[in-house]
Structure formats: structure tokens, C-alpha cells
gemmi code that builds the backbone of each chain (N, CA, C; Angstrom):
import gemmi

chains = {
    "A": [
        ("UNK", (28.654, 11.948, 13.005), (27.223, 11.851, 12.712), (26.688, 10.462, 13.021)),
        ("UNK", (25.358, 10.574, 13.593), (25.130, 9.027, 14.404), (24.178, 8.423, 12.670)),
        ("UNK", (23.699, 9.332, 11.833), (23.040, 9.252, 10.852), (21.298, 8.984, 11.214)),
        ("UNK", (20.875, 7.662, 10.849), (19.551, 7.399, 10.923), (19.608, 6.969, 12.397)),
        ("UNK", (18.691, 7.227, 13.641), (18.635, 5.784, 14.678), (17.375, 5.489, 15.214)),
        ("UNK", (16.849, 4.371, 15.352), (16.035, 4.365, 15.974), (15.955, 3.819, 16.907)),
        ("UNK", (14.269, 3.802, 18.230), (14.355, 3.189, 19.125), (13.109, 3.197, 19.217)),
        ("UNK", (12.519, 1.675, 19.928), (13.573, 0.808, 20.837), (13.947, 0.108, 19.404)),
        ("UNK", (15.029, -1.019, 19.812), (15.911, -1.674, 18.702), (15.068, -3.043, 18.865)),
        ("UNK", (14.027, -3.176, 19.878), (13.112, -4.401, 20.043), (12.112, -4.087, 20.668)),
        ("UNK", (11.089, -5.074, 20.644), (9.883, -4.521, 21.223), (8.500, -5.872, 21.208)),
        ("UNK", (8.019, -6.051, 22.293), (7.020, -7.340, 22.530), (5.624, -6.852, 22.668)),
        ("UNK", (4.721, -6.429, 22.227), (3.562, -6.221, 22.686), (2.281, -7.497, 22.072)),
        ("UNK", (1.458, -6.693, 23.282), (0.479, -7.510, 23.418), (-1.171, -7.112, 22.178)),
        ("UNK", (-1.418, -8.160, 21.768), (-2.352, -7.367, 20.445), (-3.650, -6.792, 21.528)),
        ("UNK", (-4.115, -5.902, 20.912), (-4.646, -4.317, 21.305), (-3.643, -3.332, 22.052)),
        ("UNK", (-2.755, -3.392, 22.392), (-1.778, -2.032, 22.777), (-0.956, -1.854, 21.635)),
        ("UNK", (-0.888, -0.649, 21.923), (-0.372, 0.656, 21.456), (0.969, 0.924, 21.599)),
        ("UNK", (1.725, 1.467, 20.571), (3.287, 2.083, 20.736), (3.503, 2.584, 19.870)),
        ("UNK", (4.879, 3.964, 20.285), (4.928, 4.643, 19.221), (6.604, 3.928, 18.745)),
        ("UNK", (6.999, 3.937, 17.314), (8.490, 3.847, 17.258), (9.146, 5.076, 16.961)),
        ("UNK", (10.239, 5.297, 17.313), (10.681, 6.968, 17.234), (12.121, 6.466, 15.851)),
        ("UNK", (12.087, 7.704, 15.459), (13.412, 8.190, 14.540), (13.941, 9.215, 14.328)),
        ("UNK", (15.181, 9.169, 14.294), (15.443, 10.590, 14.416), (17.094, 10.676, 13.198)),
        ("UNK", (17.082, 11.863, 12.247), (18.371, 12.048, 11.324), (19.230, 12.905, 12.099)),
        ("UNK", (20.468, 13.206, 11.625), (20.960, 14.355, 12.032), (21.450, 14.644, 10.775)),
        ("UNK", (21.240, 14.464, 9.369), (21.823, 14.593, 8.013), (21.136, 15.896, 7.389)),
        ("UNK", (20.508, 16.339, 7.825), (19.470, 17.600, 7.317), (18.914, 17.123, 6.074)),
        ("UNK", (18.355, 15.859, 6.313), (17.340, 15.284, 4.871), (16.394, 15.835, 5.266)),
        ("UNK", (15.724, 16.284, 3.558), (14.010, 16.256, 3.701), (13.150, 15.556, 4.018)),
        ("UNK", (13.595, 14.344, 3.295), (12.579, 13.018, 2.996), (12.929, 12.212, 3.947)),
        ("UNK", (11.975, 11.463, 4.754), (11.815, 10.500, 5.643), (11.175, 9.606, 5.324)),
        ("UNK", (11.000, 7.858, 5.852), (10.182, 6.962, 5.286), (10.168, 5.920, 6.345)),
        ("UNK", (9.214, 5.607, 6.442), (8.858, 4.307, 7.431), (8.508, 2.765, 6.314)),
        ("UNK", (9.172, 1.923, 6.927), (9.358, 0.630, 5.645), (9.025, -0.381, 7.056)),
        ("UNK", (8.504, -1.733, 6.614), (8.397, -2.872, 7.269), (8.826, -3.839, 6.521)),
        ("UNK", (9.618, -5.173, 6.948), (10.384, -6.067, 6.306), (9.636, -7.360, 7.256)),
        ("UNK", (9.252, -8.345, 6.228), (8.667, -9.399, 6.697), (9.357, -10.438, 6.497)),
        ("UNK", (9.663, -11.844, 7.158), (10.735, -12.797, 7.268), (10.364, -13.236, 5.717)),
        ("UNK", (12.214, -13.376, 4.988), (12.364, -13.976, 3.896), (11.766, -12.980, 2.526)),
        ("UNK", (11.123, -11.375, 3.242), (10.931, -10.785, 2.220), (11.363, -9.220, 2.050)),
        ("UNK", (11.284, -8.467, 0.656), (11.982, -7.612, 0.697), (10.671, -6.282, 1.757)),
        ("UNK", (11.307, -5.094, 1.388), (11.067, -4.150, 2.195), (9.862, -3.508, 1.836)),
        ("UNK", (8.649, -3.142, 2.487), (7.238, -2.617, 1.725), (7.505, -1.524, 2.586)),
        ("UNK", (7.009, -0.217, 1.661), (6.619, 1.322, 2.315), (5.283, 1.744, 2.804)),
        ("UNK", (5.322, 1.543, 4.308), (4.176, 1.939, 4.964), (3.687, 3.304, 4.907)),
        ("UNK", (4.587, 4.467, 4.659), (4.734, 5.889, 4.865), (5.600, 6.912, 4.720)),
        ("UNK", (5.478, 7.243, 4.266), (6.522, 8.713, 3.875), (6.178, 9.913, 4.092)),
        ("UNK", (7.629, 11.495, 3.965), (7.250, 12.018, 4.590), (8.276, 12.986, 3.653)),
        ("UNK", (7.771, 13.531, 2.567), (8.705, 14.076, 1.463), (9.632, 15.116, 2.030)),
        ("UNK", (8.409, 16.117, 2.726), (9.751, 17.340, 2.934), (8.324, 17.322, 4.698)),
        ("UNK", (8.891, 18.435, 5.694), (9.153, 18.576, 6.783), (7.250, 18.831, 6.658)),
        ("UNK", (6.444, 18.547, 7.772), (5.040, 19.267, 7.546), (4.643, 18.023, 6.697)),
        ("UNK", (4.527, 17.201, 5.326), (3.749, 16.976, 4.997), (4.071, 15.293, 5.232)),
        ("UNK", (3.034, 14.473, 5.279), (3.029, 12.708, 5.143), (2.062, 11.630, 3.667)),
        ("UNK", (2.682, 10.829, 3.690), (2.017, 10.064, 2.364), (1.691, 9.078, 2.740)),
        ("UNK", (0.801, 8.441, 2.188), (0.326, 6.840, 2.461), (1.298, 5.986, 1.129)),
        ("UNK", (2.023, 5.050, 1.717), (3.272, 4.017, 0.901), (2.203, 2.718, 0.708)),
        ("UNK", (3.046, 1.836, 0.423), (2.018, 0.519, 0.028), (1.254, -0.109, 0.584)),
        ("UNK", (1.650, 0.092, 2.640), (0.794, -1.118, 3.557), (0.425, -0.495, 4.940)),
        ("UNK", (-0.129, 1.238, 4.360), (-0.576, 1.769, 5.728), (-1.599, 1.518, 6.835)),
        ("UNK", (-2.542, 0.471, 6.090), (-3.275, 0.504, 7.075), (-2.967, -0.123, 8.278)),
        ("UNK", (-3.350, 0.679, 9.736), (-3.212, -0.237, 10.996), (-1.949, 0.868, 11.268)),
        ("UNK", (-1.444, 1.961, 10.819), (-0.327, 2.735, 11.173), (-0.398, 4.155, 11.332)),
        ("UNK", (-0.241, 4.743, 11.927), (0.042, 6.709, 11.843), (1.224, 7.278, 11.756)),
        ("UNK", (1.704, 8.016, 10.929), (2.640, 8.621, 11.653), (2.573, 10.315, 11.889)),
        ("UNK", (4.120, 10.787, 12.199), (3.810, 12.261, 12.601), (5.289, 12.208, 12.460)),
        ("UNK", (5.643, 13.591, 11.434), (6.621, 14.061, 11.225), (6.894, 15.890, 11.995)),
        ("UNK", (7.853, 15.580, 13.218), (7.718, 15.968, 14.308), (8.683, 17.327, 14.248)),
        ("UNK", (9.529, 17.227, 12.964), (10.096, 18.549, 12.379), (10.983, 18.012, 11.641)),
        ("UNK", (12.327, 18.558, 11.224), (13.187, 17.924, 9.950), (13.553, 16.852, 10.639)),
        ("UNK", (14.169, 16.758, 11.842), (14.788, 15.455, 12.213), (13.719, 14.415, 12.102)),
        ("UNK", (12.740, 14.103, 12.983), (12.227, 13.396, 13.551), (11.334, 13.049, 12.912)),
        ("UNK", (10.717, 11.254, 13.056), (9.500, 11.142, 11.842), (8.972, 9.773, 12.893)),
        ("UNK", (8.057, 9.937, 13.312), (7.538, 8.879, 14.495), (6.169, 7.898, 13.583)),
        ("UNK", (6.459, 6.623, 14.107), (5.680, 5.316, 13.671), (4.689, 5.074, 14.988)),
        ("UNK", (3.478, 5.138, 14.697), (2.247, 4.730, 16.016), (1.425, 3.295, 15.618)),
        ("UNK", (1.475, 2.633, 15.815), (0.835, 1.484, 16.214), (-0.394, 1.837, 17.089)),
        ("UNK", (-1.632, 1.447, 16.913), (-2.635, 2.361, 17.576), (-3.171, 1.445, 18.278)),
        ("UNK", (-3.111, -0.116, 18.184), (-3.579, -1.260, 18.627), (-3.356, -2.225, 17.793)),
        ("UNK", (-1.891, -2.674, 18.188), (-1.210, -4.238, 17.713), (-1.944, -5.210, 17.490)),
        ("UNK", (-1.321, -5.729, 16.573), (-2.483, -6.852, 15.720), (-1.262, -8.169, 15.643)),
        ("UNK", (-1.065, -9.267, 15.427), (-0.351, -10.353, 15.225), (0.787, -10.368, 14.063)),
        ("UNK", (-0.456, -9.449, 12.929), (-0.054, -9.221, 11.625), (1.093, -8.462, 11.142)),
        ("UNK", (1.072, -7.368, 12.604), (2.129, -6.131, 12.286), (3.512, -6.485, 13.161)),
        ("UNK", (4.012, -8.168, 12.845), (5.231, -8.569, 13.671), (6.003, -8.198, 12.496)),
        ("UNK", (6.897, -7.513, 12.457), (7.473, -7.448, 11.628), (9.260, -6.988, 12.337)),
        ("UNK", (9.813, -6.505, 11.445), (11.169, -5.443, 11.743), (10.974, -4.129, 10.900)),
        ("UNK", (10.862, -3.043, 11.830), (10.279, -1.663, 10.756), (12.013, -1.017, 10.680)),
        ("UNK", (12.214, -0.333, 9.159), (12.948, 0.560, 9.217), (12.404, 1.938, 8.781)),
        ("UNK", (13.251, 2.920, 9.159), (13.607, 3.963, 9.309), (14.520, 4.462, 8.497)),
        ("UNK", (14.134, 5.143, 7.017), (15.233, 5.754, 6.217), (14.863, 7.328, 5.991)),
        ("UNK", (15.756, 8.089, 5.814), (15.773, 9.734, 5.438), (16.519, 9.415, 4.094)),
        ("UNK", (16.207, 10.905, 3.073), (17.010, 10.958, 2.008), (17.196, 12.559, 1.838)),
        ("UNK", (18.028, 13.031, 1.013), (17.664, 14.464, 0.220), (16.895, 14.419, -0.969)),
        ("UNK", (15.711, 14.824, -0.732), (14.396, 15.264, -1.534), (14.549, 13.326, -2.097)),
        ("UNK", (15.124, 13.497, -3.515), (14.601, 12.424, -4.347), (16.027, 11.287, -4.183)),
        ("UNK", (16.685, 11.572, -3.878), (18.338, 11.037, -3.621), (18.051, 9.402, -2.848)),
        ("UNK", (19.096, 9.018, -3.188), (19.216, 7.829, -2.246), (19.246, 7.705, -0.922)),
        ("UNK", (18.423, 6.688, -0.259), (17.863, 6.235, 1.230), (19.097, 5.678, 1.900)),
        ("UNK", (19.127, 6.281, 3.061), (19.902, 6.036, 4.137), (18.873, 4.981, 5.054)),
        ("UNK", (19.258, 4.323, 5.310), (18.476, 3.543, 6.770), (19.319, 3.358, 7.811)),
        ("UNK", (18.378, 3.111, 8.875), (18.576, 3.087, 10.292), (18.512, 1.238, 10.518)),
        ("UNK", (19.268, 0.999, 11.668), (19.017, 0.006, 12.081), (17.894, -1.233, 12.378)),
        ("UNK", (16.753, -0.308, 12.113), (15.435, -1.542, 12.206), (14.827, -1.179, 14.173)),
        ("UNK", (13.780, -1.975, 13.990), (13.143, -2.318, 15.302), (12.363, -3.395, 14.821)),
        ("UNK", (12.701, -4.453, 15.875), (11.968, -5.821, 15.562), (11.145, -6.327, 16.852)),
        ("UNK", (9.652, -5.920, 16.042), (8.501, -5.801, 16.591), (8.519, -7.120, 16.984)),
        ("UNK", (7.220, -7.847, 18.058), (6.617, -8.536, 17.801), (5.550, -8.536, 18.545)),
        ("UNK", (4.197, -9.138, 17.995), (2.820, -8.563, 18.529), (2.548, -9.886, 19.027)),
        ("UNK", (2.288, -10.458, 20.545), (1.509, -11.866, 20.379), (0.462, -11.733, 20.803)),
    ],
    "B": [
        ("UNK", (3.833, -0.220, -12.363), (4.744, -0.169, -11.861), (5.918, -1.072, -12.481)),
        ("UNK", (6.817, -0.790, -13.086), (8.237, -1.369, -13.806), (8.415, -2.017, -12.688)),
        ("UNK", (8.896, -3.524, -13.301), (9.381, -4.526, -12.429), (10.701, -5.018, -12.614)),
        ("UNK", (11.664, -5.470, -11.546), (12.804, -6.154, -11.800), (12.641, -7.147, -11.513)),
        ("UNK", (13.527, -7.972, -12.055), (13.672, -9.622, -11.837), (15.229, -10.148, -11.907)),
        ("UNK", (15.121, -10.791, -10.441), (16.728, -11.030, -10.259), (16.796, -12.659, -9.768)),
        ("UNK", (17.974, -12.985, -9.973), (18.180, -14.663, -9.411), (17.928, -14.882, -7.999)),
        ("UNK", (17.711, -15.834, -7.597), (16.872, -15.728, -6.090), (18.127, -15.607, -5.366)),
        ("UNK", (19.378, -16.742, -5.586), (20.437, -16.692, -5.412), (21.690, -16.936, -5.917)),
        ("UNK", (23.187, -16.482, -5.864), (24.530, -16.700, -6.332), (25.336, -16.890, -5.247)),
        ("UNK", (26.423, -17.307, -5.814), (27.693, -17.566, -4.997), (28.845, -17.240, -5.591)),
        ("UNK", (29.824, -16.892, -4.617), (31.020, -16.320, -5.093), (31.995, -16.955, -4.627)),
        ("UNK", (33.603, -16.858, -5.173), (34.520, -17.589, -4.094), (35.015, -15.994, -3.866)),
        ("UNK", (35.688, -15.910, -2.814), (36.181, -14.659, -2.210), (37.318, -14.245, -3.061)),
        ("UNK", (37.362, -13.101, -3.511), (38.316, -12.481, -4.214), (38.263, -12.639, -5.687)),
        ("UNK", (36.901, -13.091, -5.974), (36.889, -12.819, -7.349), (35.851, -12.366, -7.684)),
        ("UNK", (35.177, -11.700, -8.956), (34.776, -11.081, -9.448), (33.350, -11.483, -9.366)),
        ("UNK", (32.195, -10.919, -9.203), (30.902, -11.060, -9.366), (29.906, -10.043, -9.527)),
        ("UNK", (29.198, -10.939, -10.698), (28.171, -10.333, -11.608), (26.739, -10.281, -11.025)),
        ("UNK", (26.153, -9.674, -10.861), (24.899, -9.893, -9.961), (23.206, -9.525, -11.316)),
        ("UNK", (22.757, -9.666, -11.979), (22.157, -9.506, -13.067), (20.736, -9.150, -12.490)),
        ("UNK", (20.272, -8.151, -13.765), (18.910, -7.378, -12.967), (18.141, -7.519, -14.423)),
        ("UNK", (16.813, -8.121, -14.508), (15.970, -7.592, -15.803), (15.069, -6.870, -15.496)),
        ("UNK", (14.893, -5.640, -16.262), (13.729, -4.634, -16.141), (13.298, -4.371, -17.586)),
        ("UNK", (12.525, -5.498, -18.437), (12.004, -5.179, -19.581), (11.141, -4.046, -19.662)),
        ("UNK", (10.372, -3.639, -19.230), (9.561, -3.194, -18.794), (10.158, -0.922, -18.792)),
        ("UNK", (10.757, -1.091, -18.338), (11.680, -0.045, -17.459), (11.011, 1.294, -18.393)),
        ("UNK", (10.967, 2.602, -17.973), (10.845, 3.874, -18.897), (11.716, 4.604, -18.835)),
        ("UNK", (11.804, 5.463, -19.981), (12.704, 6.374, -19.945), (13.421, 7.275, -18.941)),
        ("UNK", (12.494, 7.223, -17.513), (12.380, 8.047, -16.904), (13.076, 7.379, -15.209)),
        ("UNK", (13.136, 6.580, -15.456), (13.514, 5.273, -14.658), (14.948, 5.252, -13.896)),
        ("UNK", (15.227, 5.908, -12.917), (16.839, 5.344, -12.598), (16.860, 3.988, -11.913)),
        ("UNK", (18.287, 3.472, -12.240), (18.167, 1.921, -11.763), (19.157, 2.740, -10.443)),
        ("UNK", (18.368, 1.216, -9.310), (18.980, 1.772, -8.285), (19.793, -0.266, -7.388)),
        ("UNK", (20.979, 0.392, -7.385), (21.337, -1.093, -6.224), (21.087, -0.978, -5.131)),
        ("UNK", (20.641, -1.484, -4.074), (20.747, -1.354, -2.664), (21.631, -2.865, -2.193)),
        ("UNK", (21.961, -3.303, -0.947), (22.371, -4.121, -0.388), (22.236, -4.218, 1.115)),
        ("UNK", (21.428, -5.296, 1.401), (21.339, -5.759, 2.939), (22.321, -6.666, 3.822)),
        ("UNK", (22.687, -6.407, 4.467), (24.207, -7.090, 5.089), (22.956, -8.178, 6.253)),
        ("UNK", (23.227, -9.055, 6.935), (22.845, -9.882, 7.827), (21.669, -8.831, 8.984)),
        ("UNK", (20.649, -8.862, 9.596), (20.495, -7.870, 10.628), (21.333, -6.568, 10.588)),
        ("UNK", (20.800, -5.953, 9.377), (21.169, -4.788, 9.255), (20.020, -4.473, 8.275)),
        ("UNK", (19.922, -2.657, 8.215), (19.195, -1.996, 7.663), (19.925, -2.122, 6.094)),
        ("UNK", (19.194, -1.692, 5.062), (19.529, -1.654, 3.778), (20.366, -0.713, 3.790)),
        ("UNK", (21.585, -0.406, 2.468), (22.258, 0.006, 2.187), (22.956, 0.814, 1.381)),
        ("UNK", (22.655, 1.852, 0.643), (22.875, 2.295, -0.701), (24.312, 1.420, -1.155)),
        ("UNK", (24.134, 0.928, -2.627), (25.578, 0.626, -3.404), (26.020, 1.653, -4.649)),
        ("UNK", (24.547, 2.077, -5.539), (25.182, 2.466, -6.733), (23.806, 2.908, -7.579)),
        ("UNK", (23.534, 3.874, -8.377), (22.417, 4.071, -9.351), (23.173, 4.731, -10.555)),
        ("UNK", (21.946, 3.888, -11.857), (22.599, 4.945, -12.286), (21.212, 5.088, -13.697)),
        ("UNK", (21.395, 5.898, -14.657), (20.284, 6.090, -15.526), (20.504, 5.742, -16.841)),
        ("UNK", (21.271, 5.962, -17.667), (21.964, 5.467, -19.347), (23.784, 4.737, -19.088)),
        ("UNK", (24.222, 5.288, -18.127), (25.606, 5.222, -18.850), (25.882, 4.777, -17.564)),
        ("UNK", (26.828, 3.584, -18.088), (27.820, 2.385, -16.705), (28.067, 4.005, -15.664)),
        ("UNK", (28.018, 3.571, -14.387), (28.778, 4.007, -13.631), (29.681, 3.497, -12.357)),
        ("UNK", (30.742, 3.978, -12.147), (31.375, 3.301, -10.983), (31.557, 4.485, -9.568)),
        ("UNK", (32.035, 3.424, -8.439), (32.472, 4.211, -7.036), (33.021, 3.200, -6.518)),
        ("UNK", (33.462, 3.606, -4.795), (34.411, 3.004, -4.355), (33.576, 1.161, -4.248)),
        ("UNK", (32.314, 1.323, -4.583), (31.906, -0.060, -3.616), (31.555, -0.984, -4.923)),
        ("UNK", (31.070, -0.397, -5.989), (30.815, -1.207, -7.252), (31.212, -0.567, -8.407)),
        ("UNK", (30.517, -1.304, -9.464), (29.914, -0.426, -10.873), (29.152, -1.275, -11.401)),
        ("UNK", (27.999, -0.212, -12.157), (27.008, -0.616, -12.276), (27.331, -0.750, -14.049)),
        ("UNK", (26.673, -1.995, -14.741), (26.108, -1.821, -16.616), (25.444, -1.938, -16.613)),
        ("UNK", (24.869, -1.058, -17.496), (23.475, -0.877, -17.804), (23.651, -1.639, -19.497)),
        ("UNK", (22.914, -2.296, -19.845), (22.272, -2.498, -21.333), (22.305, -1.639, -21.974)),
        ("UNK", (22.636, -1.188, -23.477), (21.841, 0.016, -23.839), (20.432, 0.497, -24.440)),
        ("UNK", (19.642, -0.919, -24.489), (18.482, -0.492, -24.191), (17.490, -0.492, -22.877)),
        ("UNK", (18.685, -0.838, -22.069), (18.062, -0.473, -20.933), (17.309, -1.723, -19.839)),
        ("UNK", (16.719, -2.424, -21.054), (16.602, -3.588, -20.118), (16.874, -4.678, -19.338)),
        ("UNK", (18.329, -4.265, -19.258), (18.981, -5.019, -18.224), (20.277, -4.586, -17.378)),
        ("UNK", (20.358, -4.613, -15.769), (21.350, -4.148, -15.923), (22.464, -5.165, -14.603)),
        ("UNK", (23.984, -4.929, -14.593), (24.783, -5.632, -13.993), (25.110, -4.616, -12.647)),
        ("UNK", (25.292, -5.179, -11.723), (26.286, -5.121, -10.641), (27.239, -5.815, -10.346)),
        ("UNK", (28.617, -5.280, -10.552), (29.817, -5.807, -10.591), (30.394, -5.499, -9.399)),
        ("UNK", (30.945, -6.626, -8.466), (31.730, -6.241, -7.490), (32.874, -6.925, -8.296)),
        ("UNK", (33.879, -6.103, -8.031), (34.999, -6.639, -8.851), (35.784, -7.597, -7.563)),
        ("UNK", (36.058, -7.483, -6.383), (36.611, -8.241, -5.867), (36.269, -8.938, -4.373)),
        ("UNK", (35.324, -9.986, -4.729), (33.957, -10.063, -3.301), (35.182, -10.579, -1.895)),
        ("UNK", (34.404, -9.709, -0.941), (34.833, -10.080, 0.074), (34.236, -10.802, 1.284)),
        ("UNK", (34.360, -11.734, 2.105), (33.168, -12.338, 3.139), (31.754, -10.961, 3.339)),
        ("UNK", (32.743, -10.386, 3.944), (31.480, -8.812, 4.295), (30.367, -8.589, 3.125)),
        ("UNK", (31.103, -8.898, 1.793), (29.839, -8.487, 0.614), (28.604, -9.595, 0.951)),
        ("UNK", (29.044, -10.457, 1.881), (27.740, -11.476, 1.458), (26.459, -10.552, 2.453)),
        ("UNK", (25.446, -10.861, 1.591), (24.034, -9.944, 1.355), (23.188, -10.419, 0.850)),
        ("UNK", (21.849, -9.480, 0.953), (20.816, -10.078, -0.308), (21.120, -8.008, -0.915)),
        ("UNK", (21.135, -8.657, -2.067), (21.207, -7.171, -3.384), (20.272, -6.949, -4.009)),
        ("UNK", (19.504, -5.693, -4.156), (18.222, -5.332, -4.531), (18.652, -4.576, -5.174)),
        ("UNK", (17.828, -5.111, -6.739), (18.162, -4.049, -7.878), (16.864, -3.567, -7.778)),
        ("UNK", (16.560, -2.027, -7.814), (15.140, -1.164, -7.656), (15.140, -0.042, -8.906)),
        ("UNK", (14.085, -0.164, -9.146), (13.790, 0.951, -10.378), (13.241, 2.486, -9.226)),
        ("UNK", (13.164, 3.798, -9.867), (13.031, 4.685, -9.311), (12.797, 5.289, -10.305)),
        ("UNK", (11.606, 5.922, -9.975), (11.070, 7.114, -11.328), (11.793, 8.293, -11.020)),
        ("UNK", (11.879, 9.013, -12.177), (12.622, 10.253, -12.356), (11.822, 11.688, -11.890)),
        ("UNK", (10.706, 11.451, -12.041), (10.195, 12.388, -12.457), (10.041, 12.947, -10.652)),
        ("UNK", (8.952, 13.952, -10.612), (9.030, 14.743, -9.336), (7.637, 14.385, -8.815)),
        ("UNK", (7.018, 13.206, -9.427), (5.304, 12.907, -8.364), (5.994, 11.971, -7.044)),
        ("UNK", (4.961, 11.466, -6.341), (5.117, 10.710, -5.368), (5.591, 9.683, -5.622)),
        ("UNK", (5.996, 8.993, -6.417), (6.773, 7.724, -7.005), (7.940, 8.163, -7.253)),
        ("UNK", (8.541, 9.155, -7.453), (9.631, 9.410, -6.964), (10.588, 8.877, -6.076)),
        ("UNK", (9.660, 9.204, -5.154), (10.202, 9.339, -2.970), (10.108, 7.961, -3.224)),
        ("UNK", (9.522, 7.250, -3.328), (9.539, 5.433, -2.998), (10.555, 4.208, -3.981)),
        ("UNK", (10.700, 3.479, -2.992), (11.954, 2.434, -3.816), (10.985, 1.188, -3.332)),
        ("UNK", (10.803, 0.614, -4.475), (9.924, -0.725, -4.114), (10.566, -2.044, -4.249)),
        ("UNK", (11.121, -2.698, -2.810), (12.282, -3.291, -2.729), (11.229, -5.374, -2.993)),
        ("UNK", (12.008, -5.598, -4.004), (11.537, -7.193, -4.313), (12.439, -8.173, -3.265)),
        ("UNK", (12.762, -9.481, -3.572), (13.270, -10.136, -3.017), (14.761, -10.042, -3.015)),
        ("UNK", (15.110, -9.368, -3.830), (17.004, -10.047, -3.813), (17.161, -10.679, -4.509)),
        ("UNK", (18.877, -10.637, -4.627), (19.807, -11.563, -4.934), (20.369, -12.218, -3.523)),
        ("UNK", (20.138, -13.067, -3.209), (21.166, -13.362, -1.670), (22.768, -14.084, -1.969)),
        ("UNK", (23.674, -13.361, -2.080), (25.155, -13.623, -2.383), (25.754, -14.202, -1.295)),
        ("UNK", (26.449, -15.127, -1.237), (27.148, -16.036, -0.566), (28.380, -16.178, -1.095)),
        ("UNK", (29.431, -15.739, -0.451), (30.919, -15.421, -0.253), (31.575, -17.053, 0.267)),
        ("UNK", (32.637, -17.534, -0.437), (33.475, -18.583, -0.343), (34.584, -18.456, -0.415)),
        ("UNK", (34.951, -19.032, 0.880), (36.353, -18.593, 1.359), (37.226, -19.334, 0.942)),
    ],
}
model = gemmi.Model(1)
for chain_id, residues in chains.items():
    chain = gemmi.Chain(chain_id)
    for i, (resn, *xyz) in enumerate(residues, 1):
        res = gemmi.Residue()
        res.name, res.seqid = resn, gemmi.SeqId(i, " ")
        for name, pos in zip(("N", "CA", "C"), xyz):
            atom = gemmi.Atom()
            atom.name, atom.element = name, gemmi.Element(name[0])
            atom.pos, atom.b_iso = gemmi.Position(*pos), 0.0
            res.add_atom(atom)
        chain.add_residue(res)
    model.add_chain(chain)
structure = gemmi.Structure()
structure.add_model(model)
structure.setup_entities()
């Protein structure tokens, strides 16, 4: 099992463009979650995605979309990069209420 | 939202025992305590949760207080690899949307001595 992965594992854009970040489980979790980690701090929840079909707004959505694309898959859109959204995003799945698995990260940066 | 409060940082010498300390005055009944752990450029990590009563596994064990407001992570025998930052997280029990979310603070950042 490859578990959580995402891609790309890096990424440079320019502020006003656009990108999507992809994720994908192979654990047959319900719950999916998009998190951003800012230098020297812990992890804030941009979005979640409890069970398959539905999405939530987490602590720091604005400036983000996502789309939960069936059980595996739970995609992060950036709609027009801002300076603000340099961050490293992760990517965790769980079962329903259970403990978070994460993925490796993608470490944005917007100049 | 129940808050934890942990030491910014500790140190260990390798192969011995460390206590990692969590306060959640605050905490409700309803509350599981949860450890996580971040290794260097790596994603977070599950270590250990638990709700009233100590529990252990292969990677820790957790004490809980018995009133709850405080609780330990014990690695009984640290190794270079344990060094991390350790996030003690509260997690509601119940089945609303606070559930699904772990609201991760700063850490403990542990430093392993060889």
C-alpha cells in the first residue's frame, strides 16, 4: 500500500495563476483533509471531506476549493496564487472519526 | 475550543526514557487526547490516543491524569529517529464536525543525544 501521496512534491508559481494539488488514498478511508503548515508553525485545516460526495470549510479556507473526486481522491485548487498561500500543504485520509494518516506534503511557493 | 499547552522544547540523551508533558485544563468529558509526531520534512504522524485510562503500543504510552487535565507521553527508550516536534491534540468525541478536525499547536520539538 503506497497509503496517502501526493503531487507535485514542489511547486513555484507566479501570484495570479492557478493550480490544482492532487491526492490520492488507497486505504478505503472516508475522511479526507487538506491542512497547510507555515514555517516554525503547527498544522491549520483548510478543508475537509468527511465521507465521499460531501466537503467542509476547516480553519483557513479562504483563497482555496476543493473537490472530492470519489473515495480515493480529494483535490486542492488554488484559483489565483497570492504570496500568502506559500506554504507546505498536507494531505491526510482517516476512517470516519479515527486517526489521520498523512501524505508527504507539497511545498508551495507563490512569488 | 479546549486548548493544550506543551513545552516549546526538550532534550533527551539516546536510550533513555522521556516524558513529553501536555496541559489541557480546560479539556471535556468528551475529549480524546490525541499524540501526533512530525519527523524532519515529513508529514505528521499518528503515535497514540487515548480517553480515561493510560494506554500503550509498540511506539509509546500515553498517562493521562485522572482528572484529566494533564497528560504524558512516554517514550520509554528515545532513539536519534524519535527526534521530532510532538503534538499533543484534543479531539471531540462526539459525531459533529469537530470531530473530523485535529487542531495541531506548536509542539514539543525533542532533540535526541547521542
Amino acid at each position: 500500500n503506497a497509503g496517502v501521496t501526493q503531487t507535485p512534491k514542489f511547486q513555484v508559481l507566479k501570484t495570479g495563476q492557478s493550480m490544482t494539488l492532487q491526492c490520492a488514498q488507497d486505504m478505503n478511508h472516508n475522511s479526507m483533509y487538506w491542512y497547510r503548515q507555515d514555517p516554525g508553525m503547527g498544522l491549520r485545516l483548510i478543508y475537509y471531506s468527511a465521507s465521499e460526495g460531501t466537503t467542509d470549510k476547516g480553519e483557513v479556507p479562504n483563497g482555496y476549493n476543493v473537490s472530492r473526486l470519489n473515495k480515493r481522491e480529494f483535490s486542492l485548487r488554488l484559483e489565483s496564487a497570492a504570496p500568502s498561500q506559500t506554504s507546505v500543504y498536507f494531505c491526510a485520509s482517516s476512517l470516519l472519526r479515527e486517526w489521520q494518516f498523512f501524505g508527504p506534503g507539497t511545498r508551495l511557493t507563490v512569488l | 475550543d479546549a486548548k493544550t499547552t506543551q513545552p516549546n522544547s526538550m532534550e533527551s540523551n539516546e536510550e533513555e526514557p522521556v516524558h513529553l508533558p501536555c496541559n489541557h485544563s480546560t479539556i471535556s468529558g468528551t475529549d480524546y487526547i490525541h499524540w501526533y509526531r512530525q519527523l524532519p520534512s515529513q508529514g505528521p504522524e499518528y503515535v497514540i490516543h487515548g480517553l480515561t485510562s493510560n494506554v500503550n503500543n509498540r511506539m509509546a504510552s500515553l498517562a493521562i491524569a485522572e482528572d484529566r487535565k494533564s497528560s504524558t507521553l512516554i517514550l520509554h527508550r528515545a532513539t536519534l529517529r524519535d527526534a521530532a516536534v510532538y503534538y499533543c491534540i484534543l479531539r471531540a468525541r462526539n459525531s459533529g464536525a469537530g470531530s473530523y478536525q485535529l487542531t495541531f499547536g506548536k509542539g514539543t520539538k525533542l532533540s535526541v543525544i547521542p
